[in-house]
Biopython code that builds the backbone (N, CA, C, O; Angstrom):
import numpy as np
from Bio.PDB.StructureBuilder import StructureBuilder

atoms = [
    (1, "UNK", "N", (103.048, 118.054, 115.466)),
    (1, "UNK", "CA", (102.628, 116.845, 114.797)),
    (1, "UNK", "C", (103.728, 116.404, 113.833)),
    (1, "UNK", "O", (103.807, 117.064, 112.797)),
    (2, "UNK", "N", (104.537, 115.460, 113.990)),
    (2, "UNK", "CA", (105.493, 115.124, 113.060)),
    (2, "UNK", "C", (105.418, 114.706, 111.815)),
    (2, "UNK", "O", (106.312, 114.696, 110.969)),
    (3, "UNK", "N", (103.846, 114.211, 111.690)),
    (3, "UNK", "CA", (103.295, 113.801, 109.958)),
    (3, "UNK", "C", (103.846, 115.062, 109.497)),
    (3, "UNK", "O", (104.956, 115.195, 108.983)),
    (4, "UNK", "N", (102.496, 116.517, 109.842)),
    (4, "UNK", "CA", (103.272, 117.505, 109.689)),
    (4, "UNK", "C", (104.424, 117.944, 109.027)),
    (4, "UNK", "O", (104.593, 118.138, 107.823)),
    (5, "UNK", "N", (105.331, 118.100, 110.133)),
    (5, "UNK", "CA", (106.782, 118.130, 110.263)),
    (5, "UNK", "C", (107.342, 117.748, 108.905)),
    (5, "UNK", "O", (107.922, 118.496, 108.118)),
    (6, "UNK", "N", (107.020, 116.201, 108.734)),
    (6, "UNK", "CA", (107.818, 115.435, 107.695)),
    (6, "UNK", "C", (107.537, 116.128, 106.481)),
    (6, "UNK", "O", (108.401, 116.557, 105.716)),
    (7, "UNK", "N", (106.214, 116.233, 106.313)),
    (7, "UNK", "CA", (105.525, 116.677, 104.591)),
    (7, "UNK", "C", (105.760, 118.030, 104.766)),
    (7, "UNK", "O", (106.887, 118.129, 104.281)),
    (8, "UNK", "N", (105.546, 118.781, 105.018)),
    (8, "UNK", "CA", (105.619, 120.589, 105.166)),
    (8, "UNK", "C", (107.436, 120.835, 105.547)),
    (8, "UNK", "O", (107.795, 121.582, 104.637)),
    (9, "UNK", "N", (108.253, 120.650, 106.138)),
    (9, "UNK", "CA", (109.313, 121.178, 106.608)),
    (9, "UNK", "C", (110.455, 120.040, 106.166)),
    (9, "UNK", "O", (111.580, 120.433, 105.858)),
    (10, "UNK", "N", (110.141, 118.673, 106.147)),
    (10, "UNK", "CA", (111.640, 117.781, 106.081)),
    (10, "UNK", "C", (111.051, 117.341, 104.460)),
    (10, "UNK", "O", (111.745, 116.414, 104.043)),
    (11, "UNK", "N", (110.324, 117.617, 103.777)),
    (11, "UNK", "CA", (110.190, 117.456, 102.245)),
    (11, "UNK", "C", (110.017, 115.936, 101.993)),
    (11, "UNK", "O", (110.865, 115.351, 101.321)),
    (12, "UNK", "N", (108.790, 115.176, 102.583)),
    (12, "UNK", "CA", (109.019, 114.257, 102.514)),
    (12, "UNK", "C", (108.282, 113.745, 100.912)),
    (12, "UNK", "O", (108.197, 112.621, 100.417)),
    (13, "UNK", "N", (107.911, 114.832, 100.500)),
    (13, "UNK", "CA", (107.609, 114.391, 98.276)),
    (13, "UNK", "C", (108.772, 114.489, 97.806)),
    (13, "UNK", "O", (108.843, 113.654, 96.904)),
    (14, "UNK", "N", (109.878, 115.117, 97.915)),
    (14, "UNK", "CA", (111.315, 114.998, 97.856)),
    (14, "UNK", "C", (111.855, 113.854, 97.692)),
    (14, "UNK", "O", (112.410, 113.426, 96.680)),
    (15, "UNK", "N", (111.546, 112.873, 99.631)),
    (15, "UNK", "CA", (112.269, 111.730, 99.983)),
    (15, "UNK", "C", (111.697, 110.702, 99.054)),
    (15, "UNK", "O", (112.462, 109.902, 98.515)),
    (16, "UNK", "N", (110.069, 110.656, 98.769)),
    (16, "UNK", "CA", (109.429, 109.939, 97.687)),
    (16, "UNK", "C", (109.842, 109.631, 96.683)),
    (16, "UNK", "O", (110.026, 108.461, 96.348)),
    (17, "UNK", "N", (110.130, 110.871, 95.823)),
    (17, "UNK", "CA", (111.092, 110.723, 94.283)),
    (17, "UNK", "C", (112.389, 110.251, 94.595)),
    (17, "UNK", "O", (112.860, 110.298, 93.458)),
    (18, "UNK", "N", (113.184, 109.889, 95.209)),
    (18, "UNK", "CA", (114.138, 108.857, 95.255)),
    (18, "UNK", "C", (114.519, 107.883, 94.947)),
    (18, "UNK", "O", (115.181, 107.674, 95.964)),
    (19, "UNK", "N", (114.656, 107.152, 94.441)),
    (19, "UNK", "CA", (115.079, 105.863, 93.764)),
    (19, "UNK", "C", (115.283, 104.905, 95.066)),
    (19, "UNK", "O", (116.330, 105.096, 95.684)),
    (20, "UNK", "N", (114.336, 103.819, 95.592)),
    (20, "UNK", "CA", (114.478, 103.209, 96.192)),
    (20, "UNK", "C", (113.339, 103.266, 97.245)),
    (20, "UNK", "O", (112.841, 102.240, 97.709)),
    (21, "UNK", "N", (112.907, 104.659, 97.637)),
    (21, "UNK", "CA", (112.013, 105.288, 98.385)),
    (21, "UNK", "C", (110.847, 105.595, 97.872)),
    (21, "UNK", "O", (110.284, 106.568, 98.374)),
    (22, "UNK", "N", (110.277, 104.994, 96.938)),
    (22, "UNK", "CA", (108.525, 105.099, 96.903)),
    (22, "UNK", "C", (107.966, 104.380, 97.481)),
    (22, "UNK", "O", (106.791, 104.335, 97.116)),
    (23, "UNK", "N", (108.279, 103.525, 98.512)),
    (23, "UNK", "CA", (107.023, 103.405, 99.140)),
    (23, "UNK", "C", (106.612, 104.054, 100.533)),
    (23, "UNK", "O", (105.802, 103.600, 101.340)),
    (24, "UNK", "N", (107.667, 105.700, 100.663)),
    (24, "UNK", "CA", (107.606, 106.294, 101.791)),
    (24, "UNK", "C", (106.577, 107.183, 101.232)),
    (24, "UNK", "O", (107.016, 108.301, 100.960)),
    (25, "UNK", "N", (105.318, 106.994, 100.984)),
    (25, "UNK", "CA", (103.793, 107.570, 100.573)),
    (25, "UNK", "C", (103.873, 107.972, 102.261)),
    (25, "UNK", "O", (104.306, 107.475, 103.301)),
    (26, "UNK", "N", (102.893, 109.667, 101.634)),
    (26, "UNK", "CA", (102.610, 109.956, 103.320)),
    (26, "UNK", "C", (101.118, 108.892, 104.130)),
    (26, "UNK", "O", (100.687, 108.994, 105.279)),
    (27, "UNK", "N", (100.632, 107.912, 102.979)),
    (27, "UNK", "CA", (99.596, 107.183, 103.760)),
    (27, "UNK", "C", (100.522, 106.289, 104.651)),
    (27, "UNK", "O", (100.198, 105.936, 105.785)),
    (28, "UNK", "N", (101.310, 106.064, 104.244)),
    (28, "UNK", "CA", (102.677, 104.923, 104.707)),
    (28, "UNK", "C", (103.317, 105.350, 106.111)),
    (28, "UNK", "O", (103.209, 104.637, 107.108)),
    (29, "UNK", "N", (104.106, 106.779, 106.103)),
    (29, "UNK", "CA", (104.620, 107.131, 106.820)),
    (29, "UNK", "C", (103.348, 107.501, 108.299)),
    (29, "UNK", "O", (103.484, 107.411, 109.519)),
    (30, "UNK", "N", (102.220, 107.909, 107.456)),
    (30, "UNK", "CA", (101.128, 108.329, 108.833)),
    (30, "UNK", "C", (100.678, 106.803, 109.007)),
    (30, "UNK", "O", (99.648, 106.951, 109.665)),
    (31, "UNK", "N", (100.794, 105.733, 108.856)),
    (31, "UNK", "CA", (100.117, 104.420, 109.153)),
    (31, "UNK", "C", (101.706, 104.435, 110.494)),
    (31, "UNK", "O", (101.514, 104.596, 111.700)),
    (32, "UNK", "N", (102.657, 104.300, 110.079)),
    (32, "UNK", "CA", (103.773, 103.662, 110.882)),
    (32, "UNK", "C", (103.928, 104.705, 111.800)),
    (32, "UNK", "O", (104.633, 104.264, 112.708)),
    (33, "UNK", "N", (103.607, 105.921, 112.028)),
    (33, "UNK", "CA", (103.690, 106.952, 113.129)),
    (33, "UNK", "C", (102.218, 106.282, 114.150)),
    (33, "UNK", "O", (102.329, 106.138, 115.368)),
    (34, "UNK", "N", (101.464, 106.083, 113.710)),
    (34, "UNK", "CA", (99.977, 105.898, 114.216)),
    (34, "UNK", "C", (100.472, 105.065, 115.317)),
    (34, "UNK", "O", (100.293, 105.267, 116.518)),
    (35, "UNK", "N", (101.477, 103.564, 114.455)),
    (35, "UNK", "CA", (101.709, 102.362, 114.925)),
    (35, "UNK", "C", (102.956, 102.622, 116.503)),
    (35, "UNK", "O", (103.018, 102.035, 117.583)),
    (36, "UNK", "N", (103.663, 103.616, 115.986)),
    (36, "UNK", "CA", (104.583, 103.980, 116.718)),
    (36, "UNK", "C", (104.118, 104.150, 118.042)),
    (36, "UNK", "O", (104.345, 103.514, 119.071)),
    (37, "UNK", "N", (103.048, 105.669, 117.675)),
    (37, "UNK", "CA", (102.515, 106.149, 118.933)),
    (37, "UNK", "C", (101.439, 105.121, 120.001)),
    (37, "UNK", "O", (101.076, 105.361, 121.152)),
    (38, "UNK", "N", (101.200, 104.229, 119.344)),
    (38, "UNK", "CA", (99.831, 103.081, 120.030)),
    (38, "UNK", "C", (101.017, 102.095, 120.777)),
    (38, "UNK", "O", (100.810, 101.753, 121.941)),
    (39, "UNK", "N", (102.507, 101.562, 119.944)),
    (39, "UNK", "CA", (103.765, 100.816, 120.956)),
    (39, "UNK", "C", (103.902, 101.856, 122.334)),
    (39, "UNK", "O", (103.705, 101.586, 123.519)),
    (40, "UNK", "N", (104.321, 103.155, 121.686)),
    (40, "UNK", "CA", (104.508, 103.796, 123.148)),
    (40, "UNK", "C", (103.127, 103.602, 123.914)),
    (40, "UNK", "O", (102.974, 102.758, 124.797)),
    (41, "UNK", "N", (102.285, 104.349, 123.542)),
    (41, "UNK", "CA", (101.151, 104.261, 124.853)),
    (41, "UNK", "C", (101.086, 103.406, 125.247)),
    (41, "UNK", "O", (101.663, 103.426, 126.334)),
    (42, "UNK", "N", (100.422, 101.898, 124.894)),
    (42, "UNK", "CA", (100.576, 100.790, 125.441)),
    (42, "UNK", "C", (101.826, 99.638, 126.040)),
    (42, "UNK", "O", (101.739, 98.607, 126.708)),
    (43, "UNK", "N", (102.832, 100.286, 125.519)),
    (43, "UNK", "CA", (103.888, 98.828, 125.944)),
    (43, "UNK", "C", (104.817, 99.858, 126.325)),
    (43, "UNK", "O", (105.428, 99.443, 127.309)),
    (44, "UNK", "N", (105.285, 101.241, 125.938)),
    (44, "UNK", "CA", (106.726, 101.939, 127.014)),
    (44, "UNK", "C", (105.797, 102.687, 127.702)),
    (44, "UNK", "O", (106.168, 102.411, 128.843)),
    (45, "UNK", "N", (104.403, 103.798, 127.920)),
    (45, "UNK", "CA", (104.102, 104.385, 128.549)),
    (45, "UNK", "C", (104.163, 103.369, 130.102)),
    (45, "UNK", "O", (104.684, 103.796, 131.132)),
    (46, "UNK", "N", (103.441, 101.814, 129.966)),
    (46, "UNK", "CA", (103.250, 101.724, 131.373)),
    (46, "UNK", "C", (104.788, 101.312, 131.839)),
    (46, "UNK", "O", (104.897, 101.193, 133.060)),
    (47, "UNK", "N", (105.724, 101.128, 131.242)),
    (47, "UNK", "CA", (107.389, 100.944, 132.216)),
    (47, "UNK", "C", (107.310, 102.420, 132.557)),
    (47, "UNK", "O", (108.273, 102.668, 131.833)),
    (48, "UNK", "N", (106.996, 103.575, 133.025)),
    (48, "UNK", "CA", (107.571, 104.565, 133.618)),
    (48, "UNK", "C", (107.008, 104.313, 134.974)),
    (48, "UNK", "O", (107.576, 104.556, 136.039)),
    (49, "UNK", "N", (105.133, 103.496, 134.713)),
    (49, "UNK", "CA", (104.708, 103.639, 136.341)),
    (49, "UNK", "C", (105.724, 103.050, 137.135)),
    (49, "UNK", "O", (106.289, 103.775, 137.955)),
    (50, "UNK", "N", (106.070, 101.799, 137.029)),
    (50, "UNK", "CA", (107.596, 101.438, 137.955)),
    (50, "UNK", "C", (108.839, 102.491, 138.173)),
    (50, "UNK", "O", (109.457, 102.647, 139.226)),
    (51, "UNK", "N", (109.005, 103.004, 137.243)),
    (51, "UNK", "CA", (110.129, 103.911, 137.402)),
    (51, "UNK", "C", (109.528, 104.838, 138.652)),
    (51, "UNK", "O", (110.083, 105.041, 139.732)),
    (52, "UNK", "N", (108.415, 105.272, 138.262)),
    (52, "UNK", "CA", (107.858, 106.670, 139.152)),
    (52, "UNK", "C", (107.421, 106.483, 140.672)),
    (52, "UNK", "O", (107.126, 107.334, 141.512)),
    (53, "UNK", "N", (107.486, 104.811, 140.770)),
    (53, "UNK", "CA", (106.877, 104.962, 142.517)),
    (53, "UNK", "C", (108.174, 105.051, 143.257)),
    (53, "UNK", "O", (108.179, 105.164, 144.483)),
]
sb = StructureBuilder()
sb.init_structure("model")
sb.init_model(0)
sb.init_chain("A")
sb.init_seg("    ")
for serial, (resi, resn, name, xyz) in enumerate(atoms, 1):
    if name == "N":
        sb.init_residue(resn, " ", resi, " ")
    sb.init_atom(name, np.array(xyz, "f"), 0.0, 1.0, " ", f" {name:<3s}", serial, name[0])
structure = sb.get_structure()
């Protein structure tokens, strides 16, 4: 799970305290992963069925 990933292993309360970077809140970062994963499923998952026949 890369939310995960980010907060537990890549320090993303770290990337927060940054000067420039508060608004990388993990509600923020898990809203734009959510958004990410719903582009792939719907708009790149179906370009592979062409690739695959």
């Amino acid at each position: 799970d890369m939310l995960f990933v980010m907060n537990e292993l890549a320090g993303l309360s770290a990337v927060n305290a940054l000067p420039g970077c508060e608004d990388a809140t993990p509600e923020t970062v898990e809203a734009v992963l959510e958004e990410n994963a719903r582009f792939c499923s719907e708009v790149i998952a179906p370009l592979n069925f062409t690739g695959d026949k």
